[in-house]
C-alpha positions as CSV (number, residue, x, y, z in Angstrom):
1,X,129.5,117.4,97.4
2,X,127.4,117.9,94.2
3,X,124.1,118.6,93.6
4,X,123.8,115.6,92.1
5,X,125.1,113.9,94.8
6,X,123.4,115.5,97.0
7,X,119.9,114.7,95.3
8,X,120.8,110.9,94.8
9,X,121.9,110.8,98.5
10,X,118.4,112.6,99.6
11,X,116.5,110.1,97.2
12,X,118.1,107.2,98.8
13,X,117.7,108.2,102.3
14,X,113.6,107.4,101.6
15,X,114.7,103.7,100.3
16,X,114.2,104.4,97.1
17,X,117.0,104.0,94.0
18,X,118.8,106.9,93.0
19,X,117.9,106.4,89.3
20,X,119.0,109.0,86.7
21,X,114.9,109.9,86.0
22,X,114.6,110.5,89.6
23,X,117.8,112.7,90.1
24,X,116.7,114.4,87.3
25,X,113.0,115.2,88.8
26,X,114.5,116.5,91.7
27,X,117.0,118.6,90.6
28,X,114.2,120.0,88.3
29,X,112.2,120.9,91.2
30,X,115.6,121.8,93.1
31,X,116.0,124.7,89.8
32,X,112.5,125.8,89.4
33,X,111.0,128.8,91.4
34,X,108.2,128.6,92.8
35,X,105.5,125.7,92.4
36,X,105.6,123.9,89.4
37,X,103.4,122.0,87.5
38,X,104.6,118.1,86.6
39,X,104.2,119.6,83.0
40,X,107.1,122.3,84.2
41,X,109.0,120.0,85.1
42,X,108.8,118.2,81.6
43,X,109.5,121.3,79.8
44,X,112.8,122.0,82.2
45,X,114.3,118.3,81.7
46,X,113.6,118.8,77.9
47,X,115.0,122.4,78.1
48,X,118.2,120.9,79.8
49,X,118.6,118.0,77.3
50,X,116.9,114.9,79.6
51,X,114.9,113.1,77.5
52,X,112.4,112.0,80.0
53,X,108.8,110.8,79.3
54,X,105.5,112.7,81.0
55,X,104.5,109.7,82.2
56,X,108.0,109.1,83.9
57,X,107.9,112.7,85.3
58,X,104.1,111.9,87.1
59,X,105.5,108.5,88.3
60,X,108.6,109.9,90.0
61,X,106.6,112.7,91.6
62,X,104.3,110.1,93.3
63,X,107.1,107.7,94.4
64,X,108.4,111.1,95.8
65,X,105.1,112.2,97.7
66,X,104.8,109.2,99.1
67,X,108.1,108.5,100.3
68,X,107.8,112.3,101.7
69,X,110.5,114.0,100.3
70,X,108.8,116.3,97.5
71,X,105.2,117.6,98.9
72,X,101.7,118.8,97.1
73,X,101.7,122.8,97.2
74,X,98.2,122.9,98.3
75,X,96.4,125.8,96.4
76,X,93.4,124.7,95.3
77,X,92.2,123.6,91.8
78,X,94.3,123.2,88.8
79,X,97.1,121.3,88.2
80,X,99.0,119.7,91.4
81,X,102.2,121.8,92.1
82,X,105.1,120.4,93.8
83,X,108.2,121.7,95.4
84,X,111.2,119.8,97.6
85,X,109.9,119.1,101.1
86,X,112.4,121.4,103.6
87,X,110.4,123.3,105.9
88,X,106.5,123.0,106.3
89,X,104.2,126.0,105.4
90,X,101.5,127.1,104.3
91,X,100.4,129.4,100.9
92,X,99.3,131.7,100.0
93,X,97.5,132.4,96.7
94,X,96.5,136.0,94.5
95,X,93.0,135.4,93.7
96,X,93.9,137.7,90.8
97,X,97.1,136.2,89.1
98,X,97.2,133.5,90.8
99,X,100.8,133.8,92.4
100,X,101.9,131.2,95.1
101,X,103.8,132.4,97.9
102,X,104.9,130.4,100.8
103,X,103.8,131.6,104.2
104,X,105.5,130.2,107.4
105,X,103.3,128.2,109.8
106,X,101.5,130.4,112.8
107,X,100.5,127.3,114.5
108,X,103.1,124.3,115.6
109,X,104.2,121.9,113.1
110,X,103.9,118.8,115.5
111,X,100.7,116.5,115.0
112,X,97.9,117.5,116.4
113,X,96.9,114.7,119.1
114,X,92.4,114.5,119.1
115,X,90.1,112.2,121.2
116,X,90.2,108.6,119.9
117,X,86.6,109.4,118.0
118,X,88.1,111.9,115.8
119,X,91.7,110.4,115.1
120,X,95.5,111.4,114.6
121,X,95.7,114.6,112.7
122,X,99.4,114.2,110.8
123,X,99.2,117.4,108.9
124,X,97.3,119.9,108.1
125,X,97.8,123.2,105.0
126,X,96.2,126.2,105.1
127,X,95.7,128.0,101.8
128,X,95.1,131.9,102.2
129,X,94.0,133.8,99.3
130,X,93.3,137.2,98.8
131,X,95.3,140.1,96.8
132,X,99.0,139.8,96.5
133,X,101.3,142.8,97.3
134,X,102.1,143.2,93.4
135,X,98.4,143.5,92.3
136,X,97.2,145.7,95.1
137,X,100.2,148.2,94.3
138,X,98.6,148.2,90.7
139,X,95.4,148.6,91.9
140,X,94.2,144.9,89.8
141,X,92.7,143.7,93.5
């Protein structure tokens, strides 16, 4: 099966059409390493010949977080990043050039089940922060 096919089949297992805008987002996000930025993602589909709209971009990535499929990358302020929703985890994030790494949960990934005073907790993301590997070996920490 194709990529493609593969990212219109994922798109429509949510309920949502398989449009060629939304394909497009998500093989964008499929492509791109790390976390990127909606405006990443603009500058990839224009780099690869889509002409897609910013505001078509930003709509697709909230149809996408809400139908769970593509989640936040939690790491603080800035711009929202987003990657393709596979495994859950956490991040982490160099306080000095601001890197984004994923780190694997410590804790399980099932919902947390609290007293009918608190509520249902359905998720939860930790962000560490701190040094990465790369700027303590050049001593930048």
């Amino acid at each position: 099966m194709s990529r493609r096919h593969a990212a219109a089949d994922r798109i429509r297992s949510t309920g949502l059409r398989a449009t060629r805008v939304r394909i497009a987002v998500f093989e964008a996000l499929a492509e791109l390493d790390g976390h990127p930025t909606a405006d990443d993602v603009v500058r990839w589909l224009h780099g690869n010949g889509a002409s897609v709209a910013r505001a078509s971009v930003f709509n697709v990535l909230d149809d996408f977080t809400s139908t769970g499929i593509v989640t936040v990358a939690s790491a603080g302020p800035g711009a929202a990043r987003y990657e393709v929703a596979d495994e859950r985890h956490d991040h982490f994030v160099c306080r000095v050039c601001g890197a984004i790494r994923d780190v694997p949960r410590t804790f399980p990934a099932d919902p947390l089940r609290l007293d009918a005073e608190v509520g249902l907790i359905e998720d939860t993301h930790v962000i560490y922060r701190g040094p990465c590997a790369a700027c303590l070996a050049d001593g930048t920490s």
